[in-house]
FIKOLZA-1660 file (N, C-alpha, C; in steps of 0.1 Angstrom, whole numbers, plus 5000, padded with zeros to 4 digits):
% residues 242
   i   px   py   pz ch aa at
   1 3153 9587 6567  A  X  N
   1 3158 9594 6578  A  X CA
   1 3171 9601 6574  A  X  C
   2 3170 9615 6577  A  X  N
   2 3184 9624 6575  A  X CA
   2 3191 9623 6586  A  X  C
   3 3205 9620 6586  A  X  N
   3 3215 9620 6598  A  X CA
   3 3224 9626 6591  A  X  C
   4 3226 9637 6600  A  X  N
   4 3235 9649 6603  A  X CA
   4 3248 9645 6611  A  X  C
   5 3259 9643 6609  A  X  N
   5 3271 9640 6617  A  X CA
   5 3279 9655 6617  A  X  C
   6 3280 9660 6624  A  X  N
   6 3290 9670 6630  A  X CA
   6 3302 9663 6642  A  X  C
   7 3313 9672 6641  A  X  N
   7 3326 9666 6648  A  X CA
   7 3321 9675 6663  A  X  C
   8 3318 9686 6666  A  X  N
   8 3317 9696 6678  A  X CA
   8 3308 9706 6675  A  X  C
   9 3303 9708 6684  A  X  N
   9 3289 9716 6686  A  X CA
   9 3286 9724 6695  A  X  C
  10 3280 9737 6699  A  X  N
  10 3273 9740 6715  A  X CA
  10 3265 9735 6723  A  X  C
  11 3252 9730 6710  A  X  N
  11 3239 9718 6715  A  X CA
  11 3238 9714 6705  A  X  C
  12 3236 9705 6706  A  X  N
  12 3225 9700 6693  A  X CA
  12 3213 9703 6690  A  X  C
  13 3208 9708 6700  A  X  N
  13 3192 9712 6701  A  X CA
  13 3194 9726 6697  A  X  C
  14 3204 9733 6700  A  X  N
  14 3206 9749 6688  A  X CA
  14 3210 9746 6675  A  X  C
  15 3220 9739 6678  A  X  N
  15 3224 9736 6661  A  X CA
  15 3214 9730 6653  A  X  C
  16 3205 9724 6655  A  X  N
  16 3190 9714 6649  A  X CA
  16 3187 9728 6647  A  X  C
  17 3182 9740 6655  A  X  N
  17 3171 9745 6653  A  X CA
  17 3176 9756 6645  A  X  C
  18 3191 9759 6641  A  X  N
  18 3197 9771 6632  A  X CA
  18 3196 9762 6619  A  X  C
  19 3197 9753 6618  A  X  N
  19 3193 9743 6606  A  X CA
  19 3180 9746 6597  A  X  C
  20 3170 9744 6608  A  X  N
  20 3155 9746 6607  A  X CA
  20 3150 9763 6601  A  X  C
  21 3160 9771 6609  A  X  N
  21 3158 9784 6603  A  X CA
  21 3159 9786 6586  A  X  C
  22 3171 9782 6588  A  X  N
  22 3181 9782 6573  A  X CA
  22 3172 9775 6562  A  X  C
  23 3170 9762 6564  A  X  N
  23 3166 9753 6554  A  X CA
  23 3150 9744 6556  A  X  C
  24 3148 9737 6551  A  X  N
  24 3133 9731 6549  A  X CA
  24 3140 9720 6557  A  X  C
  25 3139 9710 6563  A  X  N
  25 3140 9699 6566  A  X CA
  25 3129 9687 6571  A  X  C
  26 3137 9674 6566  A  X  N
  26 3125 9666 6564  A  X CA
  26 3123 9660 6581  A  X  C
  27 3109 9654 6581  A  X  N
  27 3107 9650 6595  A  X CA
  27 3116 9636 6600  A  X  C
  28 3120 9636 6611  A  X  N
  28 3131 9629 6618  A  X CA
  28 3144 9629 6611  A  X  C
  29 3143 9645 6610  A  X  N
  29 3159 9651 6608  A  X CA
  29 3166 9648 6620  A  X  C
  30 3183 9641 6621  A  X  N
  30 3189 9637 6631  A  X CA
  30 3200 9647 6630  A  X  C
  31 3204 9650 6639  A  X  N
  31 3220 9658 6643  A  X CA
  31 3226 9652 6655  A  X  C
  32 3235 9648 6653  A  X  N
  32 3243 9637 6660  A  X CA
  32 3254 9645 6663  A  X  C
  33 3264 9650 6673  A  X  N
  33 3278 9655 6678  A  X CA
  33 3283 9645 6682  A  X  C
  34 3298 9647 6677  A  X  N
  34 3306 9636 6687  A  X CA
  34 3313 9644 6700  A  X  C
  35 3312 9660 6702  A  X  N
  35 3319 9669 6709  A  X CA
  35 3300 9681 6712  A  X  C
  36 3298 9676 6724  A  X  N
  36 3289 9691 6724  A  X CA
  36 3290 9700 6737  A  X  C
  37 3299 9713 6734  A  X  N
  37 3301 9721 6744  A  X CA
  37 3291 9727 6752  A  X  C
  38 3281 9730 6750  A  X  N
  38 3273 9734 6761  A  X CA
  38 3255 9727 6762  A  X  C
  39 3259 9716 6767  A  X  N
  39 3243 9707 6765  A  X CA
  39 3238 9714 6775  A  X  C
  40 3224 9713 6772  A  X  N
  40 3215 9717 6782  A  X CA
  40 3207 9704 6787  A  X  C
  41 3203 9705 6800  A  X  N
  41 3191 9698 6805  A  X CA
  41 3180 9704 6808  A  X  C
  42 3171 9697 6817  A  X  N
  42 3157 9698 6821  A  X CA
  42 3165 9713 6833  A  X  C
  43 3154 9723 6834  A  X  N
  43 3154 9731 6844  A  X CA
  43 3169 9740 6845  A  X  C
  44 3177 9744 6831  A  X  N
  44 3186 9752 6830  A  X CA
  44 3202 9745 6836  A  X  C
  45 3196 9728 6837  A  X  N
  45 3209 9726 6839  A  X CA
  45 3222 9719 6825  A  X  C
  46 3234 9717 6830  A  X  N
  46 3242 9714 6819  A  X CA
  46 3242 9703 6822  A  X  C
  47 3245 9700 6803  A  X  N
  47 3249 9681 6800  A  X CA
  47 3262 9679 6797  A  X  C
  48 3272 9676 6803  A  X  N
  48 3288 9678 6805  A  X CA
  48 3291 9660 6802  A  X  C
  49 3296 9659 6789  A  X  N
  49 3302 9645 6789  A  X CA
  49 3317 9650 6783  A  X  C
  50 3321 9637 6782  A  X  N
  50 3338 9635 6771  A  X CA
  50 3335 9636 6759  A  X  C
  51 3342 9637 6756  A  X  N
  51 3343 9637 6738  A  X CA
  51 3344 9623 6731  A  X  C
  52 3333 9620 6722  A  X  N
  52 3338 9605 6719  A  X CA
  52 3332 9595 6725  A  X  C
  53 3330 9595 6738  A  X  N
  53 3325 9584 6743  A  X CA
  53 3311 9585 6750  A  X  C
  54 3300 9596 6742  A  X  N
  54 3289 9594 6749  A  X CA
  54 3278 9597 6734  A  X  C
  55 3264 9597 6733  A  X  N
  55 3256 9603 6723  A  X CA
  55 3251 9613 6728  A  X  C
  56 3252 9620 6719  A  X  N
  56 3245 9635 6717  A  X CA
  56 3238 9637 6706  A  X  C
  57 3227 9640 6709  A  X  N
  57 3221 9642 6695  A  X CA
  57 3204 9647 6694  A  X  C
  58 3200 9653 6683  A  X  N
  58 3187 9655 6688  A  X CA
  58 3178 9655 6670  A  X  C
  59 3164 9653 6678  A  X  N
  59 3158 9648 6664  A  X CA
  59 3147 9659 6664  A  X  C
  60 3143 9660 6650  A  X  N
  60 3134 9673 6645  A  X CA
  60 3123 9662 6638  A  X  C
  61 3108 9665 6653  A  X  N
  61 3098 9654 6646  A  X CA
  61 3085 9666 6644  A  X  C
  62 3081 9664 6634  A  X  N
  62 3065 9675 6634  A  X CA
  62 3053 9666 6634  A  X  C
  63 3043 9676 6639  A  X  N
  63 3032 9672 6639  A  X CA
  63 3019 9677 6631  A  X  C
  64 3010 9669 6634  A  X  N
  64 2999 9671 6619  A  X CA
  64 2986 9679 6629  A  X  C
  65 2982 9672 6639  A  X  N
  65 2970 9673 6644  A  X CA
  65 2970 9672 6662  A  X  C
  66 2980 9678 6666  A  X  N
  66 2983 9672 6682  A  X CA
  66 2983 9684 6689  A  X  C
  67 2972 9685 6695  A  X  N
  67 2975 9699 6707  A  X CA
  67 2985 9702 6715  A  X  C
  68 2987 9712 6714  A  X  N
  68 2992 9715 6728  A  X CA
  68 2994 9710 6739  A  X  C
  69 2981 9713 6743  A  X  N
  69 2979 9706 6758  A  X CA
  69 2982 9691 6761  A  X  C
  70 2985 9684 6747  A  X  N
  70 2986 9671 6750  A  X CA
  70 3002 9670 6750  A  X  C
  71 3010 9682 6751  A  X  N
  71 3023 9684 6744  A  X CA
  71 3035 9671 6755  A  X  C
  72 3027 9665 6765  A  X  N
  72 3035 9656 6775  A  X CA
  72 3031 9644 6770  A  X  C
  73 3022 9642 6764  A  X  N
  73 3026 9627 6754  A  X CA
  73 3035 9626 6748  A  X  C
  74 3044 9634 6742  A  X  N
  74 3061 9637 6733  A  X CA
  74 3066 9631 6744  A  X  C
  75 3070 9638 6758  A  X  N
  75 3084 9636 6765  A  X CA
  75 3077 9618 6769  A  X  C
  76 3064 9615 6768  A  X  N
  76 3060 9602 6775  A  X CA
  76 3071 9590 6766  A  X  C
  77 3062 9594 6756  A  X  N
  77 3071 9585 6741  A  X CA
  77 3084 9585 6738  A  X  C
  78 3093 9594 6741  A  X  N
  78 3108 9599 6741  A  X CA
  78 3109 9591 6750  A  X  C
  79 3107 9593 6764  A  X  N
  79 3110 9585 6774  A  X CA
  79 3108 9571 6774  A  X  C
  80 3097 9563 6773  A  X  N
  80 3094 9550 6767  A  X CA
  80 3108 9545 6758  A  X  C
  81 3110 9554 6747  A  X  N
  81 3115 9545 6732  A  X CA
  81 3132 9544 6739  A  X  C
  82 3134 9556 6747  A  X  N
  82 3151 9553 6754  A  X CA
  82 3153 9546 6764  A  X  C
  83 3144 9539 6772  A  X  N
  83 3140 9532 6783  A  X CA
  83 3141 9515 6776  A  X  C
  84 3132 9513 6764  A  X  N
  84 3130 9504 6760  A  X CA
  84 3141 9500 6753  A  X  C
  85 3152 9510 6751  A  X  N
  85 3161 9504 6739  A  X CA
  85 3174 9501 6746  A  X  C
  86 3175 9504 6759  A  X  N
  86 3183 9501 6766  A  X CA
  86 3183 9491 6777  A  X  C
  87 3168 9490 6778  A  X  N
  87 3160 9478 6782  A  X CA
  87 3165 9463 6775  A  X  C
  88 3163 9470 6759  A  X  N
  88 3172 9454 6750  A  X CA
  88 3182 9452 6749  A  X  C
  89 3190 9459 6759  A  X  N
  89 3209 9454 6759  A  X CA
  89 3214 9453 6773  A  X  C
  90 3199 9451 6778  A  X  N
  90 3202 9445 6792  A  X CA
  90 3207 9452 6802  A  X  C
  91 3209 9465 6803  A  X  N
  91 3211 9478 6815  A  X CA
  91 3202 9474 6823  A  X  C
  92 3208 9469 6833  A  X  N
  92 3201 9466 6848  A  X CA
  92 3193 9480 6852  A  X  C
  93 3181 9477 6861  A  X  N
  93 3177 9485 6873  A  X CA
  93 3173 9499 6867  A  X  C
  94 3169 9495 6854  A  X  N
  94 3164 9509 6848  A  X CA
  94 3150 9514 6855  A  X  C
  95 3148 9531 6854  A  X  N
  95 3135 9536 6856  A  X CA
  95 3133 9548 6849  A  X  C
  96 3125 9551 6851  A  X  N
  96 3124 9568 6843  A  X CA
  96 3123 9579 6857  A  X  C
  97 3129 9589 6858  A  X  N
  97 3126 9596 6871  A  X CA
  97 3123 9612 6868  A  X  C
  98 3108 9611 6872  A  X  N
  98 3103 9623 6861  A  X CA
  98 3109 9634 6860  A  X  C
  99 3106 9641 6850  A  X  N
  99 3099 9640 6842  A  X CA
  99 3105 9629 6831  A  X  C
 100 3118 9627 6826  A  X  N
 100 3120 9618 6812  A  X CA
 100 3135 9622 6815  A  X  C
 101 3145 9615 6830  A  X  N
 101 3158 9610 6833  A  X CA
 101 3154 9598 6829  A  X  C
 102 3165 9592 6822  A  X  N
 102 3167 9574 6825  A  X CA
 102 3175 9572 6833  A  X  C
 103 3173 9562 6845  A  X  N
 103 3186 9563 6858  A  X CA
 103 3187 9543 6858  A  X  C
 104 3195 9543 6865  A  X  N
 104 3197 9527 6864  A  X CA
 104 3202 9530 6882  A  X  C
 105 3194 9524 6885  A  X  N
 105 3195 9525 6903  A  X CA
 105 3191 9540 6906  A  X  C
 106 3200 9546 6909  A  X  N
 106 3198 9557 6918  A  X CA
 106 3208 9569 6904  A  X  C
 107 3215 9562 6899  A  X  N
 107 3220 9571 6886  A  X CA
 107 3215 9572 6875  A  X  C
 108 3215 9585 6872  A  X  N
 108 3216 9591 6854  A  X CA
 108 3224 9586 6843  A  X  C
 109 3221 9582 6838  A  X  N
 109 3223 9576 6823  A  X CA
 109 3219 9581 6812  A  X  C
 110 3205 9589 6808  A  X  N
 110 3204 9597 6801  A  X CA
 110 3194 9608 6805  A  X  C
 111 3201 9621 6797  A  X  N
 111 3188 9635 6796  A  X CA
 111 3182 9632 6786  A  X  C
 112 3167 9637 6788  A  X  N
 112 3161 9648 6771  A  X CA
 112 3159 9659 6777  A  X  C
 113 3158 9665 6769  A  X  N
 113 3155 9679 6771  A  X CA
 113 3147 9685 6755  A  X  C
 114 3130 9684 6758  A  X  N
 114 3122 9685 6745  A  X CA
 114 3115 9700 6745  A  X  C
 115 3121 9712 6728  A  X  N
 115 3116 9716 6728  A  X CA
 115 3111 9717 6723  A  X  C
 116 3091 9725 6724  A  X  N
 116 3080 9721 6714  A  X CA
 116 3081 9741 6711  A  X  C
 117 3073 9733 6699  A  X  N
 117 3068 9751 6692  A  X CA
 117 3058 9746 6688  A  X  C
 118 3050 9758 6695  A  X  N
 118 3033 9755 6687  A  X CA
 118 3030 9765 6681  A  X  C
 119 3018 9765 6671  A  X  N
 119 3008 9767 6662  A  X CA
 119 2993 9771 6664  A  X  C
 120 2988 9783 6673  A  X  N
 120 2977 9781 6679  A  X CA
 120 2977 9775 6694  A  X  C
 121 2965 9765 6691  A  X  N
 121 2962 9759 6698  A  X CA
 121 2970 9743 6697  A  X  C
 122 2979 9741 6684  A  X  N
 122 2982 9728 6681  A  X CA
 122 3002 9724 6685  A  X  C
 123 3005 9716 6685  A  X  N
 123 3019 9717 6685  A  X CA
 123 3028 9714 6673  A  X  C
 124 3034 9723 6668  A  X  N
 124 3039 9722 6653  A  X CA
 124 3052 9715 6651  A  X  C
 125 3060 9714 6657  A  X  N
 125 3073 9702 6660  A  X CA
 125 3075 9702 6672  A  X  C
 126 3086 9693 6677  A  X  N
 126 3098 9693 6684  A  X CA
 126 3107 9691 6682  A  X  C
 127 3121 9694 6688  A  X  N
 127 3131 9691 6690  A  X CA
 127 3134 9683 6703  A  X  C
 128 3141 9674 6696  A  X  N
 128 3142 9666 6709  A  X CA
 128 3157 9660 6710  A  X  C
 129 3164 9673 6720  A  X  N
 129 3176 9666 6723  A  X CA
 129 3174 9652 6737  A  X  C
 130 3187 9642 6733  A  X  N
 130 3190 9634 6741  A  X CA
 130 3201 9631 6740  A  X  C
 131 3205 9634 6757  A  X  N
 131 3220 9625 6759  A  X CA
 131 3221 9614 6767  A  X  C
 132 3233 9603 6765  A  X  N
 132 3229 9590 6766  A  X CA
 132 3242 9591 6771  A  X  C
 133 3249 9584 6784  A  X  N
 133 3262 9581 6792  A  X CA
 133 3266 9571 6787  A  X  C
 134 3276 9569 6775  A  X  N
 134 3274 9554 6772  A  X CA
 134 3291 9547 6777  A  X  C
 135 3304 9552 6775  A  X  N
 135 3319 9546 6775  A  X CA
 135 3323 9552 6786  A  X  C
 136 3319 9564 6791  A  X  N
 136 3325 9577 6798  A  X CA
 136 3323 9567 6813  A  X  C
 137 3340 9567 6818  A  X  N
 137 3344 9560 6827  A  X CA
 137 3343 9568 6841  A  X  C
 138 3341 9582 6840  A  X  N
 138 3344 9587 6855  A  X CA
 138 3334 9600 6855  A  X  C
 139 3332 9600 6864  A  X  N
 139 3322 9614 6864  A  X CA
 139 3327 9623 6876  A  X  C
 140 3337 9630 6878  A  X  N
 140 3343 9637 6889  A  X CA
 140 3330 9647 6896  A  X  C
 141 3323 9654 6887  A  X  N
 141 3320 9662 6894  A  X CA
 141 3306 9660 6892  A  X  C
 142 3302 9650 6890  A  X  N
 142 3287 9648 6889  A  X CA
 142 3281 9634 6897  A  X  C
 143 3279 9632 6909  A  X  N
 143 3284 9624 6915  A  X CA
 143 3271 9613 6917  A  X  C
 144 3261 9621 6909  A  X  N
 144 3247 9613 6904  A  X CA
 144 3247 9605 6890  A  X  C
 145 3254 9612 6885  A  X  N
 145 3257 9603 6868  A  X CA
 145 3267 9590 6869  A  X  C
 146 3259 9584 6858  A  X  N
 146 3272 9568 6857  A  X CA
 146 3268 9565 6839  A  X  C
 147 3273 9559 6838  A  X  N
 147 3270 9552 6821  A  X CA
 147 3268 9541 6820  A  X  C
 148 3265 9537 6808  A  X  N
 148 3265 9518 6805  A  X CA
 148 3273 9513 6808  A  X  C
 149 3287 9518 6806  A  X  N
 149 3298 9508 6803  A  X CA
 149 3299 9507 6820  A  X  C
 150 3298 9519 6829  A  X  N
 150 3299 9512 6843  A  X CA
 150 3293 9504 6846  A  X  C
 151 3279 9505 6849  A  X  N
 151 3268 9498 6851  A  X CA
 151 3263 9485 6845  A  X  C
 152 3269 9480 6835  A  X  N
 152 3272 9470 6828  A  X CA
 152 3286 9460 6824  A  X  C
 153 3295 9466 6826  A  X  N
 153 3310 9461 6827  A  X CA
 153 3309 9461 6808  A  X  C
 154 3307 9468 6804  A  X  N
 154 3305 9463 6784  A  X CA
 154 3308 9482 6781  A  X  C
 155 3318 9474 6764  A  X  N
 155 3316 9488 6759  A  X CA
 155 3308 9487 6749  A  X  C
 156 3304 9500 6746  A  X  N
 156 3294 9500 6735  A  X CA
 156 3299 9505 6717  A  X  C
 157 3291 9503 6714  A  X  N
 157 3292 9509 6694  A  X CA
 157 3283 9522 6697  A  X  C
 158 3288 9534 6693  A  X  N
 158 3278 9542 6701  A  X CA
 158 3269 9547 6685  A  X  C
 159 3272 9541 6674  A  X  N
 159 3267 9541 6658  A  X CA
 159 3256 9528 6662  A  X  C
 160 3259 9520 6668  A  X  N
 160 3248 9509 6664  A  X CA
 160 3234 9512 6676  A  X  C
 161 3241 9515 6686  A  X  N
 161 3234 9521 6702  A  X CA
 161 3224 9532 6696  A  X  C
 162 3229 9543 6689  A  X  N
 162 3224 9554 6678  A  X CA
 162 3212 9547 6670  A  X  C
 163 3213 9542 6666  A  X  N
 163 3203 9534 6658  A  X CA
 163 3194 9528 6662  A  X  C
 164 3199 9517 6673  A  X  N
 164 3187 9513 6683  A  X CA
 164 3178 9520 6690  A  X  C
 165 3182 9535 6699  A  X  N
 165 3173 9543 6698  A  X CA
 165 3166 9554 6689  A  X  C
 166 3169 9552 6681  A  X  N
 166 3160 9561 6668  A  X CA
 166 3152 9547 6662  A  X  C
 167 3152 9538 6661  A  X  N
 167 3144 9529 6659  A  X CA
 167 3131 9527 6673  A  X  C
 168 3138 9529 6682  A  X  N
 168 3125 9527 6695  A  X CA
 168 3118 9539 6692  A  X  C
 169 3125 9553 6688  A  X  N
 169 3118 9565 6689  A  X CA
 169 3109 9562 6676  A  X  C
 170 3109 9558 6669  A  X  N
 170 3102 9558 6657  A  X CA
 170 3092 9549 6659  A  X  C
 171 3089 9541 6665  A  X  N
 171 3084 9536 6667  A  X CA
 171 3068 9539 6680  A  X  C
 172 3077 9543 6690  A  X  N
 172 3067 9553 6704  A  X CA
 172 3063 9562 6694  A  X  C
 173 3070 9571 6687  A  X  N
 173 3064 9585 6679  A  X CA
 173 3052 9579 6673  A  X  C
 174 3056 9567 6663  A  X  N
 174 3040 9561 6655  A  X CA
 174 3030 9560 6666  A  X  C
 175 3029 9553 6676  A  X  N
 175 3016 9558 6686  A  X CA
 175 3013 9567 6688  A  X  C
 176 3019 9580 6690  A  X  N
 176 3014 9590 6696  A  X CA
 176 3004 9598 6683  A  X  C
 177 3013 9594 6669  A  X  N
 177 3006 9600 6657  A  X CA
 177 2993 9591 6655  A  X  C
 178 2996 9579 6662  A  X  N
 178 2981 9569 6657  A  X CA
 178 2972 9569 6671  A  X  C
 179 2975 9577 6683  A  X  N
 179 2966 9584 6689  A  X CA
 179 2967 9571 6704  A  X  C
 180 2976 9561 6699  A  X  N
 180 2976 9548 6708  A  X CA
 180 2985 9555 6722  A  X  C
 181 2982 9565 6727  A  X  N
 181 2993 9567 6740  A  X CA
 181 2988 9564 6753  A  X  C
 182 2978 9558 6749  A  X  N
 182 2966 9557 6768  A  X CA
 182 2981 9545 6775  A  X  C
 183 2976 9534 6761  A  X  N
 183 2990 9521 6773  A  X CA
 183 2996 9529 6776  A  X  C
 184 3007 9535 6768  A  X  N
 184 3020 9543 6771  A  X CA
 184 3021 9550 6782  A  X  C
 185 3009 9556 6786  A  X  N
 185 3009 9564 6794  A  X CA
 185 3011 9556 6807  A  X  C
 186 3003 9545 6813  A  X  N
 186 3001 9538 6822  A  X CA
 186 3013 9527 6826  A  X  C
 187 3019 9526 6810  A  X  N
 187 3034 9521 6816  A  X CA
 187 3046 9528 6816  A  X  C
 188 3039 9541 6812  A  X  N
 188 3051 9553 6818  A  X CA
 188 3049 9552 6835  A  X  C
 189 3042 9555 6840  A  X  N
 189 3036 9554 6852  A  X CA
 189 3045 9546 6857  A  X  C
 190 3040 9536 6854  A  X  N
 190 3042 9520 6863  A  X CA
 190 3060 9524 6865  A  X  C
 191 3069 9527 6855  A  X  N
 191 3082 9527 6851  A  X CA
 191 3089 9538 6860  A  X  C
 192 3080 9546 6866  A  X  N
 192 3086 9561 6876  A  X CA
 192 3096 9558 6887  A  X  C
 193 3105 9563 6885  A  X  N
 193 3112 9564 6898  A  X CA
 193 3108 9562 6911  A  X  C
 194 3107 9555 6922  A  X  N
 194 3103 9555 6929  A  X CA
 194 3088 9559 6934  A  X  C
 195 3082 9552 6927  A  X  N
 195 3066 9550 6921  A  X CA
 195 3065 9538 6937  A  X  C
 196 3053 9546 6940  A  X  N
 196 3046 9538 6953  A  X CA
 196 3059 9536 6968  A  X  C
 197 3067 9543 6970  A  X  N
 197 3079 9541 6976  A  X CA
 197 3080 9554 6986  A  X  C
 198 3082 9553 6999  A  X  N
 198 3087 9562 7007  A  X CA
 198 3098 9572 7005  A  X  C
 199 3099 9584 7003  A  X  N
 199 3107 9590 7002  A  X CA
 199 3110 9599 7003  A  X  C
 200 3122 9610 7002  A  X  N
 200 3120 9624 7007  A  X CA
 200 3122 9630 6998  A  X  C
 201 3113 9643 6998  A  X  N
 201 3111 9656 6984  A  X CA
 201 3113 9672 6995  A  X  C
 202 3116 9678 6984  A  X  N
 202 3119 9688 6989  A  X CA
 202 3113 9698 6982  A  X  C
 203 3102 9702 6990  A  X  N
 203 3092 9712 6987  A  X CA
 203 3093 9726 6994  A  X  C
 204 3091 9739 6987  A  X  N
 204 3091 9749 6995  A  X CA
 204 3104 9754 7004  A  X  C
 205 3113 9747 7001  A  X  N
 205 3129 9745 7008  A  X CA
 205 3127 9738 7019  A  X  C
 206 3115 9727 7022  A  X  N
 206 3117 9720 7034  A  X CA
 206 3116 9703 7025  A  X  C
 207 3122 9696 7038  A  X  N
 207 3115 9682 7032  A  X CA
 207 3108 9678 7036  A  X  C
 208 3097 9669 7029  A  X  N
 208 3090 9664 7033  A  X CA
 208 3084 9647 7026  A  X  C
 209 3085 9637 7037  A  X  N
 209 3084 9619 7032  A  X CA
 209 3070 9621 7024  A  X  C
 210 3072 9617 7010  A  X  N
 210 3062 9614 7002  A  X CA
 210 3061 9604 6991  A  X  C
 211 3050 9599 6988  A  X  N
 211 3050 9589 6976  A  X CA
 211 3044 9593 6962  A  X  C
 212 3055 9592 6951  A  X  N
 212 3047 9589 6939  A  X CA
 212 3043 9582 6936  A  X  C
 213 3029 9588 6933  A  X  N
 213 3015 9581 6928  A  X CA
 213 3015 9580 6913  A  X  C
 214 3020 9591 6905  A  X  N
 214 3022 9589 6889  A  X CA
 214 3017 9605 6887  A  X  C
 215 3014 9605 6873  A  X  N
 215 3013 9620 6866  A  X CA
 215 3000 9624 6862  A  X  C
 216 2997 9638 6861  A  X  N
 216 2989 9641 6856  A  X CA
 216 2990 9642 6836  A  X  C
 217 2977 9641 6832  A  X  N
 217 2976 9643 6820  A  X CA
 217 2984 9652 6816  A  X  C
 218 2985 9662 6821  A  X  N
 218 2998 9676 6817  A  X CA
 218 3010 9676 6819  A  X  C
 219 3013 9663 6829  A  X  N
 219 3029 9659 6831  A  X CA
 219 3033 9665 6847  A  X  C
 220 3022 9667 6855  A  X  N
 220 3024 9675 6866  A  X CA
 220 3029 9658 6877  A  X  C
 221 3035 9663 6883  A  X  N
 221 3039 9650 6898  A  X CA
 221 3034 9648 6905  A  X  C
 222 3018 9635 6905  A  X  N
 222 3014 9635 6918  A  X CA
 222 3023 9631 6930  A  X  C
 223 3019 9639 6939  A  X  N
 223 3026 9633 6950  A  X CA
 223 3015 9631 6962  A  X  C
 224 3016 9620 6969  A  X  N
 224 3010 9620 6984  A  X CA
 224 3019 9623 6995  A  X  C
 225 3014 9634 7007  A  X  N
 225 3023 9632 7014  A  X CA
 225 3015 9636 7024  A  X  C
 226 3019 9636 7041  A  X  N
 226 3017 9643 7051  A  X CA
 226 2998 9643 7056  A  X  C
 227 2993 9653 7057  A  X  N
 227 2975 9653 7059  A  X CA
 227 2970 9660 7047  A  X  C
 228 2980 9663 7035  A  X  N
 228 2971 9669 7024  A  X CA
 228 2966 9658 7013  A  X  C
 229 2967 9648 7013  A  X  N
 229 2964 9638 7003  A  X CA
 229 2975 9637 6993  A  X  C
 230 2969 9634 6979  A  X  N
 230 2976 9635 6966  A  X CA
 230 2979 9653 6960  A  X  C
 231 2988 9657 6962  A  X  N
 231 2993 9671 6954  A  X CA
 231 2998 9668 6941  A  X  C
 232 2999 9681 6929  A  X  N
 232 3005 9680 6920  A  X CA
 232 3010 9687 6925  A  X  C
 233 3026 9688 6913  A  X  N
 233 3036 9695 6914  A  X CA
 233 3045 9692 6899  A  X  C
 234 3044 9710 6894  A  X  N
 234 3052 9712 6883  A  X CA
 234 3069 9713 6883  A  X  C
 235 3075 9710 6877  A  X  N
 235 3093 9708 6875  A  X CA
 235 3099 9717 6885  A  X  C
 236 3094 9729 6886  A  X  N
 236 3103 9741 6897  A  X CA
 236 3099 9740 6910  A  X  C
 237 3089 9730 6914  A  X  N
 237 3080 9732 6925  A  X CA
 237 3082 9720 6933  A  X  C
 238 3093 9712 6927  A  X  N
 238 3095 9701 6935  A  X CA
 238 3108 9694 6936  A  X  C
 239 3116 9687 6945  A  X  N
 239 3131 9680 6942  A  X CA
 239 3131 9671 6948  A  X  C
 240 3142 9662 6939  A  X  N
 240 3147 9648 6947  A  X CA
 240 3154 9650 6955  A  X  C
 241 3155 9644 6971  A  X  N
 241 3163 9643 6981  A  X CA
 241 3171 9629 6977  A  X  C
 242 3180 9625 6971  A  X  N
 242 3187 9615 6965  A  X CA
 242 3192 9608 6980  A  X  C
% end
């Protein structure tokens, strides 16, 4: 495994991929910031931490034989391996809240934000940034985010924390390459945010009380609600009423 340490960055998921331009790199290239000025999230939003006290970082994984269309087995497995590894240091009240938030209650704790490049019909890598809230004591203007250290009264090693999830990731990734993702998928499910639970979504700019049922093969949101049954619904087409 190549690990990349940089002091400050714009993303890691740009800086990974000017890398990739430039040079050959081997698979589960890491780029790690201790400072990243302009993170991105899911749906064009920003990833805004301190300097120092959170991970930033993102990994460069390729693929041999994996479609496209199967391209939501990645965020399944990403999501799984940071779930699971924060799962073994004991962070209460974890869930995943789709597509691939880790929240501990009702708060964010970590993004990914995965981008694929394909080949055809096949998917030829990803990049996969993730940010993880780990020391960062206050969150002024983000009033959905919290970190470990709140949520747990503990501080962290954010080198050894680093490690533990690139170990879970390497691990979810070997299923996906050894074709093992059916469990994965079914305990991605089970793991959803407010999975089987009353709640309010905001559809079309109205709300409306619905339950998640789990996902489609393609990563779409079923939802039940109202007299239409089970609906999907892709990332721009649907929101949490927190």
């Amino acid at each position: 495994m190549n690990i990349i340490k940089v002091s400050a960055t714009d993303s890691t998921n740009l800086h990974l991929k000017r890398l990739l331009r430039n040079s050959a790199l081997e698979d589960f290239t890491v780029l790690v910031a201790e400072t990243q000025k302009q993170g991105r999230g899911q749906g064009g939003a920003h990833w805004i931490t301190e300097s120092g006290k959170n991970l930033t970082f993102s990994v460069l994984k390729y693929f041999n034989a994996h479609l496209a269309k199967d391209q939501f087995l990645v965020s399944i497995a990403i999501s799984l391996a940071v779930y699971k590894a924060l799962a073994a240091i004991k962070i209460p009240d974890l869930s995943i809240k789709w597509p691939n938030d880790i929240l501990s209650g009702n708060r964010k704790l970590c993004g990914i934000l995965i981008e694929n490049t394909m080949k055809g019909p096949f998917l030829k890598h990803s990049i996969i940034g993730i940010g993880v809230n780990v020391n960062q004591g206050t969150f002024d203007s983000l009033p959905n985010a919290s970190s470990l250290s709140l949520v747990s009264g503990k501080t962290y090693d954010l080198m050894r924390l680093l490690e533990d999830i690139l170990l879970h990731l390497k691990q979810q990734l070997a299923l996906l390459d050894a074709n093992g993702m059916e469990t994965a998928f079914e305990e991605y499910e089970e793991l959803l945010f407010r999975k089987d639970e009353l709640s309010i979504y905001e559809i079309e700019e109205s709300e409306v009380e619905g339950i998640i049922r789990g996902v489609t093969k393609e990563g779409r949101l079923l939802l039940e609600y109202g007299s239409k049954g089970v609906e999907s619904f892709g990332l721009k087409e649907i929101g949490y009423c927190l």
